[in-house]
PDB file with SEQRES, HELIX, SHEET and CRYST1 records, atoms N, CA, C and O in Angstrom:
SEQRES   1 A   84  UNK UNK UNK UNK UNK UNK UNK UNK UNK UNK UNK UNK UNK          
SEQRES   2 A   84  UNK UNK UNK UNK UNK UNK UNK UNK UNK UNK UNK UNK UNK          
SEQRES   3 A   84  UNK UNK UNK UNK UNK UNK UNK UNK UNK UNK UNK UNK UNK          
SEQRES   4 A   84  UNK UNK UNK UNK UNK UNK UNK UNK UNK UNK UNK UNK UNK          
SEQRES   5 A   84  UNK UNK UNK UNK UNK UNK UNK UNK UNK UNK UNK UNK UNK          
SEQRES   6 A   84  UNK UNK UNK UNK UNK UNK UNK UNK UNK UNK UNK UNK UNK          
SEQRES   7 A   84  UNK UNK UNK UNK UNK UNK                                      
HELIX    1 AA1 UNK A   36  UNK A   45  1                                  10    
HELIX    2 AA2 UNK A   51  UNK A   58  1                                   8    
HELIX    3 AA3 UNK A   71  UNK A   74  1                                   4    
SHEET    1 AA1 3 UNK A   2  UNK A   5  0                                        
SHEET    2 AA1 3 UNK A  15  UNK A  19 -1                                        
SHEET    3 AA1 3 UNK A  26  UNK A  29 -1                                        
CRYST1    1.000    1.000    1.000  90.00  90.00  90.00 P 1           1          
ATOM      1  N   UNK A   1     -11.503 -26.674  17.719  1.00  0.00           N  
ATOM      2  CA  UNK A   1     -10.515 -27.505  17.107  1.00  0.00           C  
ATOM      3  C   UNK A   1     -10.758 -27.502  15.601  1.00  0.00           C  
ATOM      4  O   UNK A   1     -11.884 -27.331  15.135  1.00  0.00           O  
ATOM      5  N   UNK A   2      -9.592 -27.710  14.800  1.00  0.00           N  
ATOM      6  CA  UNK A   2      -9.773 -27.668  13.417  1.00  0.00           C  
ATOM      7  C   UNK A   2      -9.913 -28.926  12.586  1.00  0.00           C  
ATOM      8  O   UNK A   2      -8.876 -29.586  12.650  1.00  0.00           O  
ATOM      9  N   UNK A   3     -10.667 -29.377  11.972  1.00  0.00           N  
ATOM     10  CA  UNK A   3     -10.596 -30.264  11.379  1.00  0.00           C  
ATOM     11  C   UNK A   3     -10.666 -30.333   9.979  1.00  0.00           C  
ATOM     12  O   UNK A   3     -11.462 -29.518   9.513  1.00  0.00           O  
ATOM     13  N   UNK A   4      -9.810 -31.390   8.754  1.00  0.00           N  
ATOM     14  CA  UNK A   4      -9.902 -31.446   7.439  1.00  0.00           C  
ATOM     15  C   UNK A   4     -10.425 -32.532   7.427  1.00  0.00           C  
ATOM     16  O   UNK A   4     -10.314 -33.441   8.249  1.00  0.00           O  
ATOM     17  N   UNK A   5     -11.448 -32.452   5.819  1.00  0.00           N  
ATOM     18  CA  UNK A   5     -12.333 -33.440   5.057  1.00  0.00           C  
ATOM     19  C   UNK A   5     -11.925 -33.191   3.937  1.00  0.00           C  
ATOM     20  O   UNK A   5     -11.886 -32.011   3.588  1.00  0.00           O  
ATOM     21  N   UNK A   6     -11.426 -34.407   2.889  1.00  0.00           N  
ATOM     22  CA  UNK A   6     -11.577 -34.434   1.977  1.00  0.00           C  
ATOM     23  C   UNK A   6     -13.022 -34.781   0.906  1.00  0.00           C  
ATOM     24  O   UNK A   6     -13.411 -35.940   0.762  1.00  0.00           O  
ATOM     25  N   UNK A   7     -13.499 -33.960   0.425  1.00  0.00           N  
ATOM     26  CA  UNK A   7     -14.927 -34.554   0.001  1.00  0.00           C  
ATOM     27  C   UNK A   7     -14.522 -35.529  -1.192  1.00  0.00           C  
ATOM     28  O   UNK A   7     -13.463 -35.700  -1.795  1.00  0.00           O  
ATOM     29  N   UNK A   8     -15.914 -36.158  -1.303  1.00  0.00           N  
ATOM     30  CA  UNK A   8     -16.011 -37.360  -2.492  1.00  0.00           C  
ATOM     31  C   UNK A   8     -17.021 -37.016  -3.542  1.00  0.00           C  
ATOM     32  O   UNK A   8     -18.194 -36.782  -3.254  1.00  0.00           O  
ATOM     33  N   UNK A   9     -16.633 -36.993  -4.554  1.00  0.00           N  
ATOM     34  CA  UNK A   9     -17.867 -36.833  -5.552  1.00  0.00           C  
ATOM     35  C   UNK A   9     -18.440 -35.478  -5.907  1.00  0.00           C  
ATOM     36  O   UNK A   9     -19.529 -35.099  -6.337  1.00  0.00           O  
ATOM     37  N   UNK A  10     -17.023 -34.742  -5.484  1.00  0.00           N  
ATOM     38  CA  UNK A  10     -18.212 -32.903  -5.878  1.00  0.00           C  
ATOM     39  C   UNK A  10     -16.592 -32.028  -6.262  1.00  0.00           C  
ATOM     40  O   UNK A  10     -15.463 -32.153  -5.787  1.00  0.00           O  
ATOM     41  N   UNK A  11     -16.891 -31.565  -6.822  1.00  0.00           N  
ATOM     42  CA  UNK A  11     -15.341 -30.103  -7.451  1.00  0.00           C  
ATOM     43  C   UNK A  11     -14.588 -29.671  -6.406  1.00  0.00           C  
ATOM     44  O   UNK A  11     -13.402 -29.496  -6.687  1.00  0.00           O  
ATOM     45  N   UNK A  12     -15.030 -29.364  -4.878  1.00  0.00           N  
ATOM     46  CA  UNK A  12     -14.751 -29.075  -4.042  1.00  0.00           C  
ATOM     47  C   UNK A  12     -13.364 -30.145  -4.011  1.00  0.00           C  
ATOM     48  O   UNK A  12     -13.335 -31.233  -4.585  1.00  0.00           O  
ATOM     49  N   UNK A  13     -12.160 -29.511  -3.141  1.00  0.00           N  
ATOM     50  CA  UNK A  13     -11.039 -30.479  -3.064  1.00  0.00           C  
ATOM     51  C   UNK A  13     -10.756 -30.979  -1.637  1.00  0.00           C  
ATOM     52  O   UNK A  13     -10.361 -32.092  -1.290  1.00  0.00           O  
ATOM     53  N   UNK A  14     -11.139 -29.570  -0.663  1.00  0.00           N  
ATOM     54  CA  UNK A  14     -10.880 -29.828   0.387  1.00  0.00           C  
ATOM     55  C   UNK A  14     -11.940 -29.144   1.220  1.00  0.00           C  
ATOM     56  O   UNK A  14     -12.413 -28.131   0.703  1.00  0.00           O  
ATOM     57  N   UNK A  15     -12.516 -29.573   2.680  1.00  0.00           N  
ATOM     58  CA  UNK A  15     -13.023 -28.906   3.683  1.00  0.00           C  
ATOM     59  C   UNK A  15     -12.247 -28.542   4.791  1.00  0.00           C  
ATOM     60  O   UNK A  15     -11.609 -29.481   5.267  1.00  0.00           O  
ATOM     61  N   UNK A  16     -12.112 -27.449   5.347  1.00  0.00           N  
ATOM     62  CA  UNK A  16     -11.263 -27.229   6.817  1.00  0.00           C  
ATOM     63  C   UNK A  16     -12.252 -26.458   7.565  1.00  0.00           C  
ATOM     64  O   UNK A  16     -12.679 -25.348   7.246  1.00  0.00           O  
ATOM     65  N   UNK A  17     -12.612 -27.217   8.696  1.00  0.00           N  
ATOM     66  CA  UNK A  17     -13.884 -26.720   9.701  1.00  0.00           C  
ATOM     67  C   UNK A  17     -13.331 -26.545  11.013  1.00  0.00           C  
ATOM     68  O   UNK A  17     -12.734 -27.468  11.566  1.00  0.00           O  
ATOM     69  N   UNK A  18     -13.462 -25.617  11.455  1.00  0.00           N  
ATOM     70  CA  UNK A  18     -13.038 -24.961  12.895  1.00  0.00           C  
ATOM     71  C   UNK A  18     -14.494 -25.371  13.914  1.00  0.00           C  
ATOM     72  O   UNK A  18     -15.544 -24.903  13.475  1.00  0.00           O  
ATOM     73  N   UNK A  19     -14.564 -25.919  14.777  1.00  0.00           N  
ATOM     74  CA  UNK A  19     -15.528 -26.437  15.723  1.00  0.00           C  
ATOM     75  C   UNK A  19     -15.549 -25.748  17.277  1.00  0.00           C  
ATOM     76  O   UNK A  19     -14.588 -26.264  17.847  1.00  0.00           O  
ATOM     77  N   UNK A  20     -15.818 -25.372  17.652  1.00  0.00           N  
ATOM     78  CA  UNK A  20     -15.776 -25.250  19.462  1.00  0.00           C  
ATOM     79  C   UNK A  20     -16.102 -26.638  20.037  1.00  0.00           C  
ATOM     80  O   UNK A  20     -17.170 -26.916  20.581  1.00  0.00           O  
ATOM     81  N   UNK A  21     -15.542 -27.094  19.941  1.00  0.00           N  
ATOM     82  CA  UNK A  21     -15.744 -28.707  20.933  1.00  0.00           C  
ATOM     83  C   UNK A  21     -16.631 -28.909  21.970  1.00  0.00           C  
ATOM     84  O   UNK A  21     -17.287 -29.940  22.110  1.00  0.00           O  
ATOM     85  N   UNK A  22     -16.684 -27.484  23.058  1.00  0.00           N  
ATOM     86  CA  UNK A  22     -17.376 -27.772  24.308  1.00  0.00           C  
ATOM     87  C   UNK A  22     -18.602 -27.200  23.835  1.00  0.00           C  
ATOM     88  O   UNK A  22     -19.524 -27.662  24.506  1.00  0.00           O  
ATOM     89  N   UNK A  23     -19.017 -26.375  22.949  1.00  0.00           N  
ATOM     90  CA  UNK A  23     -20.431 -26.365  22.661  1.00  0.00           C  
ATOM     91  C   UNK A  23     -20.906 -26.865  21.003  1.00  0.00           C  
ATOM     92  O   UNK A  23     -21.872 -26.513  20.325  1.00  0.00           O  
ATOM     93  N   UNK A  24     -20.027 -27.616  20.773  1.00  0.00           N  
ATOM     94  CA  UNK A  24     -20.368 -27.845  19.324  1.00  0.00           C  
ATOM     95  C   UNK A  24     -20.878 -26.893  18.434  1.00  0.00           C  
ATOM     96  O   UNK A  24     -22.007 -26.899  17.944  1.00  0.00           O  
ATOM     97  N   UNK A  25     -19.995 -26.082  18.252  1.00  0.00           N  
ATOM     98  CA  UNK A  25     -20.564 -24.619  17.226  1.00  0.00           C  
ATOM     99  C   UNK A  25     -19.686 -24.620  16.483  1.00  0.00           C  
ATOM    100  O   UNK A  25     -18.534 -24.937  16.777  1.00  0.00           O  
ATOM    101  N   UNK A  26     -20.067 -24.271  15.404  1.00  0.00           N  
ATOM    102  CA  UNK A  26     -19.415 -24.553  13.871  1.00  0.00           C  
ATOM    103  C   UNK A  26     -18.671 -22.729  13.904  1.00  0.00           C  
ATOM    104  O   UNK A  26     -19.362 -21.802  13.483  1.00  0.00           O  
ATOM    105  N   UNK A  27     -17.215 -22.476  14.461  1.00  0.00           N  
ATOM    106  CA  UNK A  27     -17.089 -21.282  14.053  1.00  0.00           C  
ATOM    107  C   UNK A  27     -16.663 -20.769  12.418  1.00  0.00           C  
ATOM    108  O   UNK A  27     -16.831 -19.679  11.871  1.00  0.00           O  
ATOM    109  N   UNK A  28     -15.931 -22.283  11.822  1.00  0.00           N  
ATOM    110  CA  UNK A  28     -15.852 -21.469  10.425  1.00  0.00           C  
ATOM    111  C   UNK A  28     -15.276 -22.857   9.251  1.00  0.00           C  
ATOM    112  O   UNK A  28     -14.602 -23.864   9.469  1.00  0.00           O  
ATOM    113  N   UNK A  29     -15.912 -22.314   7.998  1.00  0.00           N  
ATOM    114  CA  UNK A  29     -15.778 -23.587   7.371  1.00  0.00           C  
ATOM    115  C   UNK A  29     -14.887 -22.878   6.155  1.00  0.00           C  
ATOM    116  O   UNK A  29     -14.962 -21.651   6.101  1.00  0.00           O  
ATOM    117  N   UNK A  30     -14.044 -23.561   5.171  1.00  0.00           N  
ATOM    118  CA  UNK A  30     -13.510 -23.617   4.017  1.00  0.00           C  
ATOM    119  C   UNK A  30     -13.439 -23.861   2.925  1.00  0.00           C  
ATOM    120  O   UNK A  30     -12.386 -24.470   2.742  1.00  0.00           O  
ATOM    121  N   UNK A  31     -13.950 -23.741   2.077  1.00  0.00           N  
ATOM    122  CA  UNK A  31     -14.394 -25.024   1.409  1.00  0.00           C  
ATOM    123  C   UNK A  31     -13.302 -24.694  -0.371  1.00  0.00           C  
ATOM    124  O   UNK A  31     -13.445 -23.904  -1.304  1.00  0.00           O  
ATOM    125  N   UNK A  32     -12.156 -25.941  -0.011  1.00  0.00           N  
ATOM    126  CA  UNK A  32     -11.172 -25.263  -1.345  1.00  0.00           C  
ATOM    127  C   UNK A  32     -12.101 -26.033  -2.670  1.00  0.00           C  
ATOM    128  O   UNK A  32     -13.023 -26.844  -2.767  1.00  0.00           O  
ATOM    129  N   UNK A  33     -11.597 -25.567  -3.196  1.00  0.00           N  
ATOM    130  CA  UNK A  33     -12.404 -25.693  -4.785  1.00  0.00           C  
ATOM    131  C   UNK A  33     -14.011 -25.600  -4.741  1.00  0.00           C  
ATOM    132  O   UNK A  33     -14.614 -25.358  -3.696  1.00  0.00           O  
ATOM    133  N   UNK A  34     -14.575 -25.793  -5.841  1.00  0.00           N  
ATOM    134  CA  UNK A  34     -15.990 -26.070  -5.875  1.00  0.00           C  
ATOM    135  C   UNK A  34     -16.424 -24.734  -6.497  1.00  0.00           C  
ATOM    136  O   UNK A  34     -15.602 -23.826  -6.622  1.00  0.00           O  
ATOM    137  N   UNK A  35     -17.779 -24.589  -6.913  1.00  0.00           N  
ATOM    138  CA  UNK A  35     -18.229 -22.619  -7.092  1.00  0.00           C  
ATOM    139  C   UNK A  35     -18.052 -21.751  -6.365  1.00  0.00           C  
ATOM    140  O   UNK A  35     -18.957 -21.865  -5.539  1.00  0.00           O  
ATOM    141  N   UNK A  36     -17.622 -21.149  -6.180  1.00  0.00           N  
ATOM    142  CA  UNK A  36     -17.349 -20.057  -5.161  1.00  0.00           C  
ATOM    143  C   UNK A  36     -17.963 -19.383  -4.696  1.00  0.00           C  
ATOM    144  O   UNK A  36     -17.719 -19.045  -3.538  1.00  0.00           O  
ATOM    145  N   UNK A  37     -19.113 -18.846  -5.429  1.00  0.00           N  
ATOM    146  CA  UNK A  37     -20.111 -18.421  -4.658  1.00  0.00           C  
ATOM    147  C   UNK A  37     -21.271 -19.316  -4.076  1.00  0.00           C  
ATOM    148  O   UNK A  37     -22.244 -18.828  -3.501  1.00  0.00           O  
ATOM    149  N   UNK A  38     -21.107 -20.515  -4.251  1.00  0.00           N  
ATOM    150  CA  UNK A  38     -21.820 -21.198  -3.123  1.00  0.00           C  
ATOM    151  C   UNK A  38     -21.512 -21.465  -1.941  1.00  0.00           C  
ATOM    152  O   UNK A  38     -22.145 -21.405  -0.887  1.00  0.00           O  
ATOM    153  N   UNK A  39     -20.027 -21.899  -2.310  1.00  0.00           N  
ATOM    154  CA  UNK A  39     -19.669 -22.826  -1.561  1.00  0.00           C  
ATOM    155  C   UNK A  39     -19.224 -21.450   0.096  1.00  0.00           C  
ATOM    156  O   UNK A  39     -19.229 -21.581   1.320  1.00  0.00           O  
ATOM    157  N   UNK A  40     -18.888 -20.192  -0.942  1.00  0.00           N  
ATOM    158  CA  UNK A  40     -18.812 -19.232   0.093  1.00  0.00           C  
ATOM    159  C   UNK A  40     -19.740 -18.707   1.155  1.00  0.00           C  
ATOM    160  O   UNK A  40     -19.455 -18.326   2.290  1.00  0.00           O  
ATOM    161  N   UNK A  41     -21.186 -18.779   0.414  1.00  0.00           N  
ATOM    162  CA  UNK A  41     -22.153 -18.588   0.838  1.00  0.00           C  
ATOM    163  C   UNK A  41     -22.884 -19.572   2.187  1.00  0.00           C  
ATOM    164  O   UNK A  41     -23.571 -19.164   3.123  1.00  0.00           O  
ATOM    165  N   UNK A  42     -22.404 -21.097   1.843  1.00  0.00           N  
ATOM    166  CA  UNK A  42     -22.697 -21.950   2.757  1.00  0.00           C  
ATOM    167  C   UNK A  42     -22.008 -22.075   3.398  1.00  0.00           C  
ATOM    168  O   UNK A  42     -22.280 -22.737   4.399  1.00  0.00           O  
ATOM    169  N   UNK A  43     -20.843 -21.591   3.256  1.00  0.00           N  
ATOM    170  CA  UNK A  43     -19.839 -21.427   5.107  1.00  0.00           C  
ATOM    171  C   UNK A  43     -19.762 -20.119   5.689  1.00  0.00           C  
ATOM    172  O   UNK A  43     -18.945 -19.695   6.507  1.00  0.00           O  
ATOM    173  N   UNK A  44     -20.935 -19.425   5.033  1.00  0.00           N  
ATOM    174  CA  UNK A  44     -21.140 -18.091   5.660  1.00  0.00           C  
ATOM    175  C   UNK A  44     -22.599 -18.533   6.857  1.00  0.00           C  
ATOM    176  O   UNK A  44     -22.750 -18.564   8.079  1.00  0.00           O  
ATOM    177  N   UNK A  45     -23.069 -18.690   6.180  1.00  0.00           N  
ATOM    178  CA  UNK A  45     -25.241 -19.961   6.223  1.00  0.00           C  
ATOM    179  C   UNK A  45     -24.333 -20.592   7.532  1.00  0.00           C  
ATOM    180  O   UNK A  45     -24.191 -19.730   8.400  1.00  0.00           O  
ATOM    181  N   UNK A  46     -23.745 -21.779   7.842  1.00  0.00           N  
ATOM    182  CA  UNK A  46     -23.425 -22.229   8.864  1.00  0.00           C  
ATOM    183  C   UNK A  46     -22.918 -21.589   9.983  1.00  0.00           C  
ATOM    184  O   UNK A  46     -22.950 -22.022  11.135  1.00  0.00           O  
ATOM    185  N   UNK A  47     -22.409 -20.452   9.566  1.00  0.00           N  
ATOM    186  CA  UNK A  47     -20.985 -20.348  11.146  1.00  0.00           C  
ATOM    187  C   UNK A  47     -21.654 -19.978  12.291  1.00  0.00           C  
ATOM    188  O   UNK A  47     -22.447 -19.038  12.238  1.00  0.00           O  
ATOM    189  N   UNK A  48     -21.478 -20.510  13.210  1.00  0.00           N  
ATOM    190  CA  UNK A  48     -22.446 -19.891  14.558  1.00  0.00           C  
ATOM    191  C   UNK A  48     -23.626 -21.135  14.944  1.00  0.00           C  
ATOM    192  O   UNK A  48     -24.388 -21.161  15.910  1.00  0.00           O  
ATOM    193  N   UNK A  49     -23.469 -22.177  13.780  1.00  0.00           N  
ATOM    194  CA  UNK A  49     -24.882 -23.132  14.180  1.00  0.00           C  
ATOM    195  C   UNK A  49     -24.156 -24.185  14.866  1.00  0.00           C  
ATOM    196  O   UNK A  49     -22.926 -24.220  14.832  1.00  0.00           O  
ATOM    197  N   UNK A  50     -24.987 -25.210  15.606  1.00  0.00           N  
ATOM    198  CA  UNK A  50     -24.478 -26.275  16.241  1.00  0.00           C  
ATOM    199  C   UNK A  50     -24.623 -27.117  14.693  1.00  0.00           C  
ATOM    200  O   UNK A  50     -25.187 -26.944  13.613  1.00  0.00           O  
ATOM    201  N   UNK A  51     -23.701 -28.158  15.374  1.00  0.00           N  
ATOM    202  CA  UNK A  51     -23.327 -29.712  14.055  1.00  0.00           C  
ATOM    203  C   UNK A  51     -24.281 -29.844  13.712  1.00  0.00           C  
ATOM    204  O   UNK A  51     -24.524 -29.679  12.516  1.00  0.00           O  
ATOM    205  N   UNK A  52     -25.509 -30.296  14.842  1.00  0.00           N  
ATOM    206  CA  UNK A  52     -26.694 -31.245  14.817  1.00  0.00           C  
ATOM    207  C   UNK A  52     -27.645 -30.426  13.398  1.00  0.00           C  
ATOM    208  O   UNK A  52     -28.053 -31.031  12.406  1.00  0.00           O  
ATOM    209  N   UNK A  53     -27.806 -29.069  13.648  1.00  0.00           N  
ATOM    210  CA  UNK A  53     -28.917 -28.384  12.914  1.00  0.00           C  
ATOM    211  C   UNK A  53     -28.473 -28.541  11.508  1.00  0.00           C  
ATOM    212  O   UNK A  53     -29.320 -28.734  10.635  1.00  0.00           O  
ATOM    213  N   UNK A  54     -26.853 -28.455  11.140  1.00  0.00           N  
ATOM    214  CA  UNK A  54     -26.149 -28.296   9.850  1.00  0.00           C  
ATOM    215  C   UNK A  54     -26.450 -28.989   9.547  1.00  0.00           C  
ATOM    216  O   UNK A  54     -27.256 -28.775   8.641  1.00  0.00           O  
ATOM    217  N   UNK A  55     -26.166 -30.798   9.942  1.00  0.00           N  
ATOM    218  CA  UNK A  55     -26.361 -31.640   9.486  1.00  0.00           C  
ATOM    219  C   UNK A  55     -27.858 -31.990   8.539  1.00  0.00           C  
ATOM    220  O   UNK A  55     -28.087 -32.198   7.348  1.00  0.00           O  
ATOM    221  N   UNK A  56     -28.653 -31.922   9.747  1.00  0.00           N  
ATOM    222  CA  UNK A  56     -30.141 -31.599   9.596  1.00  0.00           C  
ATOM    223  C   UNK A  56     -30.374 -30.942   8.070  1.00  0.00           C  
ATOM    224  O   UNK A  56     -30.551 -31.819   7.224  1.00  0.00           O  
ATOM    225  N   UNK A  57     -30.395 -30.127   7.761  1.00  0.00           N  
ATOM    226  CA  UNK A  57     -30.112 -29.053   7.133  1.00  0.00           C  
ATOM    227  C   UNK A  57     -29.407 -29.601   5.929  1.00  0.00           C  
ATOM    228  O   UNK A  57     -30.237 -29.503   5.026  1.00  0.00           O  
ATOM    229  N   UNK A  58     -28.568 -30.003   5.558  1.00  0.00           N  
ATOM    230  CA  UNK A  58     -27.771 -29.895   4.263  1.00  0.00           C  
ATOM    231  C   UNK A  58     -27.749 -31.774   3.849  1.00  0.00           C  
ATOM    232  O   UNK A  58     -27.863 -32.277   2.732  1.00  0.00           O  
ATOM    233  N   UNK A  59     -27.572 -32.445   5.127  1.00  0.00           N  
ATOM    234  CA  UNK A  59     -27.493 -33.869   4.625  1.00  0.00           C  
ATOM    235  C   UNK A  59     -28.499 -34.323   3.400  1.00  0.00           C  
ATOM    236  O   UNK A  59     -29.693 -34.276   3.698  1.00  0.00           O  
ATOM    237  N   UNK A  60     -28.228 -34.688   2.269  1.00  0.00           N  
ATOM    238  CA  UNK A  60     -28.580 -35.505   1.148  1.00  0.00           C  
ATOM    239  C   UNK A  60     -29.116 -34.599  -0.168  1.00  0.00           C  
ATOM    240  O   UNK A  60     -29.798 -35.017  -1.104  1.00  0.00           O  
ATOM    241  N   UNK A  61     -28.590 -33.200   0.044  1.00  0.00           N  
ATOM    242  CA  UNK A  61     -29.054 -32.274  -0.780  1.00  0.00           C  
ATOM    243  C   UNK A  61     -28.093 -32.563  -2.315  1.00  0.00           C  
ATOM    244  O   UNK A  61     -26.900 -32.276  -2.221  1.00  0.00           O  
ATOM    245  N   UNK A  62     -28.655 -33.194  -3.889  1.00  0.00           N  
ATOM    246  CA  UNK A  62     -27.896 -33.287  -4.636  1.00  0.00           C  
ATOM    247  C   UNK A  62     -27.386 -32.034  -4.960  1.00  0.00           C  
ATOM    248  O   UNK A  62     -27.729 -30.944  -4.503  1.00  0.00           O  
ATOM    249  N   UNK A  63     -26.025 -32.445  -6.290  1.00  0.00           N  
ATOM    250  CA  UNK A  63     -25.636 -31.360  -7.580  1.00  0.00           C  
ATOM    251  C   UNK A  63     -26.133 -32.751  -8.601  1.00  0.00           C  
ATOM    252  O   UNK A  63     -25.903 -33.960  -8.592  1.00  0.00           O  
ATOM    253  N   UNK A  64     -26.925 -31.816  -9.439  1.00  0.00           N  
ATOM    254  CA  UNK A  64     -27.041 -32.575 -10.726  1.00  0.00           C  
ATOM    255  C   UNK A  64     -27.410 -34.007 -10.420  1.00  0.00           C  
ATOM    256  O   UNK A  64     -28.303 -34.233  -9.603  1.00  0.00           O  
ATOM    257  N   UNK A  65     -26.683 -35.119 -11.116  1.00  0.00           N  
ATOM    258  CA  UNK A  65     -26.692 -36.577 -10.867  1.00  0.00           C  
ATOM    259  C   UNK A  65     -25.570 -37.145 -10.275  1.00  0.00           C  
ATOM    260  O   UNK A  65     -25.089 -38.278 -10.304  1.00  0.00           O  
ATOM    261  N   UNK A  66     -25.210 -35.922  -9.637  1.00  0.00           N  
ATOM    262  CA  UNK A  66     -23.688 -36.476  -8.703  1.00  0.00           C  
ATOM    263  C   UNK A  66     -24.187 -37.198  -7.729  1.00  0.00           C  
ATOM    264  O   UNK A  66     -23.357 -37.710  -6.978  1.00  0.00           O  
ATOM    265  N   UNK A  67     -25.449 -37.418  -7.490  1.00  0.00           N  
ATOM    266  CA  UNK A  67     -25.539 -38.095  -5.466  1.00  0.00           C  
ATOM    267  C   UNK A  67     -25.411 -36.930  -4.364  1.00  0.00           C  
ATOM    268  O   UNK A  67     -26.166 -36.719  -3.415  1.00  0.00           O  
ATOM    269  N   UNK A  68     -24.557 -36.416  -4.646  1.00  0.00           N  
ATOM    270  CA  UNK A  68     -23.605 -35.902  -3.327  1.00  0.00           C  
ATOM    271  C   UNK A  68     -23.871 -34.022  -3.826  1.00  0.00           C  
ATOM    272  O   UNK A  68     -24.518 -33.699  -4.822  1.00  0.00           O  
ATOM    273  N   UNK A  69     -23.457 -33.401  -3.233  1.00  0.00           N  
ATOM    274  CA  UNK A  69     -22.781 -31.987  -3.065  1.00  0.00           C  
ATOM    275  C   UNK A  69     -22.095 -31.273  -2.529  1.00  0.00           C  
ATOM    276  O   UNK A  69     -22.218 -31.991  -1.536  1.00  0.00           O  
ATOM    277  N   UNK A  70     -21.191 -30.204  -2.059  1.00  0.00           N  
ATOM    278  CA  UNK A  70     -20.175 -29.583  -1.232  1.00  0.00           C  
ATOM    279  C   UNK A  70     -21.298 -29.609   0.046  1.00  0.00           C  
ATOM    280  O   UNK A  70     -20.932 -30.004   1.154  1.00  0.00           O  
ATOM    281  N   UNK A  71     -22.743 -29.141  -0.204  1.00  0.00           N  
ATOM    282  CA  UNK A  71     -23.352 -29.002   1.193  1.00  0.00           C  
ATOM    283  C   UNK A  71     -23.184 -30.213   1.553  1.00  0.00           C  
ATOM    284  O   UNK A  71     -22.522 -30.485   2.555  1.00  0.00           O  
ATOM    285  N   UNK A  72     -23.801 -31.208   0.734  1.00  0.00           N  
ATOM    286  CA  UNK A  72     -24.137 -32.553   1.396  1.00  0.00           C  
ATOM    287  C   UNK A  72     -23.181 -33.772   1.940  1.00  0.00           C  
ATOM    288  O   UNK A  72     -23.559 -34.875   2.333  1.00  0.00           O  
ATOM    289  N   UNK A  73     -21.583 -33.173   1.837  1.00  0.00           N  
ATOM    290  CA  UNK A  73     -20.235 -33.345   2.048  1.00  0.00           C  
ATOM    291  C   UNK A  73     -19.683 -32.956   3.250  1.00  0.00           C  
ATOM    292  O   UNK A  73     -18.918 -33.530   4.026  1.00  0.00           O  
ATOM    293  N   UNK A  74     -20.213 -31.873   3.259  1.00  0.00           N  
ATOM    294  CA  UNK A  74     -19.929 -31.522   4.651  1.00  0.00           C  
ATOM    295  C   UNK A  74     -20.846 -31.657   5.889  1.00  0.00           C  
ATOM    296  O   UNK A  74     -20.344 -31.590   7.011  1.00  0.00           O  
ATOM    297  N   UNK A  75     -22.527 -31.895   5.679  1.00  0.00           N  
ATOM    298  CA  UNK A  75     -22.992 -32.799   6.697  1.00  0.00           C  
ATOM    299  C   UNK A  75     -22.243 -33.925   6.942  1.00  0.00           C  
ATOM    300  O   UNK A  75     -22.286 -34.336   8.101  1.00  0.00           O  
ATOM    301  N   UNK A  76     -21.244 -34.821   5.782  1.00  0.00           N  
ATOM    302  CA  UNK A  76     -20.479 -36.108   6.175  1.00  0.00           C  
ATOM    303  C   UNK A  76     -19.881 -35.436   6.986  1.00  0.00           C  
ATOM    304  O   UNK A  76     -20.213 -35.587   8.162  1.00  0.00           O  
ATOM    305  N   UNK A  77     -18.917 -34.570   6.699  1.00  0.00           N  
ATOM    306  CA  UNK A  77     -17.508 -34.082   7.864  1.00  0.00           C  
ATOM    307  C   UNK A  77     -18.273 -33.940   8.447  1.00  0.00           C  
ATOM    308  O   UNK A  77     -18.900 -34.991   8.315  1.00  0.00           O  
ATOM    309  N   UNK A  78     -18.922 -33.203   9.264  1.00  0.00           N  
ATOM    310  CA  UNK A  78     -19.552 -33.194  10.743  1.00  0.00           C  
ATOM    311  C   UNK A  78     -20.200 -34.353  11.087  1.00  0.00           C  
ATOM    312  O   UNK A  78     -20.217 -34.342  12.318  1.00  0.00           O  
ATOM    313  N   UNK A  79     -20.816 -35.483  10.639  1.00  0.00           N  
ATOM    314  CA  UNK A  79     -20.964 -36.312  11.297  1.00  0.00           C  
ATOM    315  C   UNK A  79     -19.816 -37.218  11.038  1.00  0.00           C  
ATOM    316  O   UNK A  79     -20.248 -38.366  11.135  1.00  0.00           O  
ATOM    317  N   UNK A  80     -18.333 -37.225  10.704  1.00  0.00           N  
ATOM    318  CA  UNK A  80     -17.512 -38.096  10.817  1.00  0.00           C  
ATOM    319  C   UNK A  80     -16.870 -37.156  12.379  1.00  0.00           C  
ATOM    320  O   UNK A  80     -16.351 -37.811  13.282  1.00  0.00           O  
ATOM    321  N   UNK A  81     -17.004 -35.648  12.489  1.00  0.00           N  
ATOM    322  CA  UNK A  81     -16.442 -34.882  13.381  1.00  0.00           C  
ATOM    323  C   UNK A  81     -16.922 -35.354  15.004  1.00  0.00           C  
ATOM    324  O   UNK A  81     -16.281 -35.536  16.039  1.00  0.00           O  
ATOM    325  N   UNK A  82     -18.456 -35.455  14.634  1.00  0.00           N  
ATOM    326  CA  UNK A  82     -19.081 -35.968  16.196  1.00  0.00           C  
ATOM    327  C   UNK A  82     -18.796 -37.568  16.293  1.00  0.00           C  
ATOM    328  O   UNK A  82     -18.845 -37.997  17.446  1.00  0.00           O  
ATOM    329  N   UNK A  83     -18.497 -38.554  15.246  1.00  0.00           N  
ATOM    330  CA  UNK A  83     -18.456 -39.622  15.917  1.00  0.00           C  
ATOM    331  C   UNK A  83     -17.327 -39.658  16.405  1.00  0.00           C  
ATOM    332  O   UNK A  83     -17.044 -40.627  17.109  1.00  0.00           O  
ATOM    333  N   UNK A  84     -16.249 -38.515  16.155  1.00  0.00           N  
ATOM    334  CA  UNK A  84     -14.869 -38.921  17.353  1.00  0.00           C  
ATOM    335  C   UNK A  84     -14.592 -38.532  18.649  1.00  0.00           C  
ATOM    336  O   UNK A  84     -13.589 -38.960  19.221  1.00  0.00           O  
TER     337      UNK A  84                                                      
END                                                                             
């Protein structure tokens, strides 16, 4: 199933994440705006992993003194994805 995130606090504008529902596998992520070669790179790094490990993995990683980052944005979307 496909799902959109708008992130908060990072260049990135939009997330669109494709999920397998019955095994929770991340088949493919989007990530509009932000650097491009990161942000390409980390929805390359994910595809094929379950939620749980991504999350694991990227939750609370800064940019700069933003708080937040495109990685650490999209551990939110996946855990806003599993609490539904």
């Amino acid at each position: 199933m496909q799902y959109t995130y708008t992130p908060r606090g990072t260049c990135s504008k939009q997330m669109i994440i494709d999920i397998d529902d019955k095994t929770e596998t991340i088949n493919s992520v989007k990530i509009i705006g932000g650097c491009p070669g990161n942000t390409l790179g980390v929805s390359k790094l994910v595809e094929g992993r379950k939620i749980e490990e991504v999350i694991k993995m990227l939750k609370g990683i800064p940019c700069g003194v933003k708080g937040t980052s495109c990685p650490d944005q999209l551990s939110r979307a996946l855990e806003e994805i599993i609490k539904k």
